[in-house]
N, C-alpha and C positions, 0 to 999 in steps of 0.2 A: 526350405531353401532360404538363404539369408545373402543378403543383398548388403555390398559395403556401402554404406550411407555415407557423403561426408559429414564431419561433425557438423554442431549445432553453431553456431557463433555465442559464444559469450554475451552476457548482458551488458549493454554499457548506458551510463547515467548521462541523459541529457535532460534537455529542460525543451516543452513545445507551447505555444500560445493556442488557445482555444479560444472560439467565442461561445457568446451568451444569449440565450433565449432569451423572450420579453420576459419581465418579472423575476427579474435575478436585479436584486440589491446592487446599486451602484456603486458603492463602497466596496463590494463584494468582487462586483464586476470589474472592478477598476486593480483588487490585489489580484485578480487570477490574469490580468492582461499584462499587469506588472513583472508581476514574481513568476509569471508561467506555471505550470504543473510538472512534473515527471512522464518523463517520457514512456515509462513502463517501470517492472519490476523485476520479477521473478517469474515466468511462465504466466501465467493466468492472475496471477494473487492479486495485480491490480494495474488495470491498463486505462488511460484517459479516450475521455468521451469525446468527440470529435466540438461539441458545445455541451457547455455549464448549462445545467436546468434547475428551475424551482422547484421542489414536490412538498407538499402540504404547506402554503404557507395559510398562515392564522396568525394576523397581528404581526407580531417581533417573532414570531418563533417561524421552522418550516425550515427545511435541508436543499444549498445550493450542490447538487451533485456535477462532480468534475467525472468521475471515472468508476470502471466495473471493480469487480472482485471476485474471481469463479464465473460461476455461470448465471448469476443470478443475481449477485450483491452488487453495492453502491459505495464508492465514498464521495465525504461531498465536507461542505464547509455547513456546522450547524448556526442559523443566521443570528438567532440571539447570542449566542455564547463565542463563535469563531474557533469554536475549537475545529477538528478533521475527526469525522466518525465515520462509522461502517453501517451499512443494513445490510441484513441479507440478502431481501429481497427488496422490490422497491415498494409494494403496500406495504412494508411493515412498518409498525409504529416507536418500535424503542432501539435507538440508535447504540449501537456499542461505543468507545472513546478508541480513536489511533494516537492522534497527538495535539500537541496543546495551539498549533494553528497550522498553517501552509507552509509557513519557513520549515518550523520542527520537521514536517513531515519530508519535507525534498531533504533536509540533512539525512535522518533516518534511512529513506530510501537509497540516497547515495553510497553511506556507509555500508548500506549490506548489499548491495550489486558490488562495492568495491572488496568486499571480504569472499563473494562468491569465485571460484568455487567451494562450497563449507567442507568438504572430504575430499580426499580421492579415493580411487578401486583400494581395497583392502584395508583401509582406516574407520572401518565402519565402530568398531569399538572406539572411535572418538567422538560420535556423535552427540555424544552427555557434554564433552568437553568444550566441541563447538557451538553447542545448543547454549553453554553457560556464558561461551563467549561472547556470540552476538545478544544475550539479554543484556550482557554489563556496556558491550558498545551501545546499544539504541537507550538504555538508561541515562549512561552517560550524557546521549544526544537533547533526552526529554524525559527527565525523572517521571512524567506520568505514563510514560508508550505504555507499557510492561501492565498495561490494566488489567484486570482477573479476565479469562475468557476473551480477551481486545484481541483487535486485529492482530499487534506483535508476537503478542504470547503465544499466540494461535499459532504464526510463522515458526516460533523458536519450537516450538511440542514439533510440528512436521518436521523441522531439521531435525531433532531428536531422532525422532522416529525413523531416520533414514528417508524422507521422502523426497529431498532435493538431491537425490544420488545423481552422477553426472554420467555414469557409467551404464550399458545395458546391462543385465542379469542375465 
């Protein structure tokens, strides 16, 4: 039995202010109250934390986490380097690269909320084409997004794949 659902709403790009746990770098603390975070994404792929947390710091090093990614991962700002990286999960110890800070990153995310939806019903054989488009957009955005196995590339293989379809089956 199928039930007409109304649609979904569209994703739309905003920006929200979070705060910060004790032990979140000042300087740190001060770009994510500034510049804000993304308000979401695409489904699940990455939604902010309601507060910035430290995990592992040691010295200069250690990952300010802003937001999830699935059901288990993290992105966050890495505190020596500043760049925005991914874990899967939150023990893990080797971070993947998104983008080369927090600016990069809210450009990127804007640009692909504003490209979605990437098909419609029956365009499924464009999904190569669209997959190549948004790698050359978030390129564009941050020559390093597009890292081997990174957060982006990751996104652009699922649009590939057909996995952002908007349509039921």
């Amino acid at each position: 039995m199928s039930q007409d659902l109304p649609p979904l709403p569209l994703p739309h790009y905003a920006v929200v202010r979070i705060g910060c746990s004790s032990g979140v770098p000042a300087e740190i603390a001060d770009e994510l109250l500034q510049i804000g975070v993304p308000a979401g994404l695409i489904g699940y792929e990455y939604r902010p934390l309601s507060e910035a947390a430290l995990l592992g710091q040691t010295g200069d090093s250690g990952l300010v986490v802003f937001g999830t990614s699935g059901l288990f991962g993290r992105i966050g700002i890495d505190v020596a380097s500043r760049r925005v990286v991914h874990i899967p999960r939150a023990d893990y110890a080797t971070a993947s690269h998104v983008n080369t800070d927090l600016e990069a990153f809210h450009r990127c995310v804007a640009a692909v909320i504003a490209r979605f939806p990437f098909y419609e019903e029956g365009e499924e054989e464009r999904s190569q084409q669209v997959a190549d488009e948004l790698r050359d957009l978030i390129a564009a955005l941050d020559d390093t997004a597009l890292a081997h196995n990174g957060f982006w590339e990751t996104m652009c293989d699922g649009v590939e794949m057909g996995d952002y379809a908007t349509w039921e089956e």
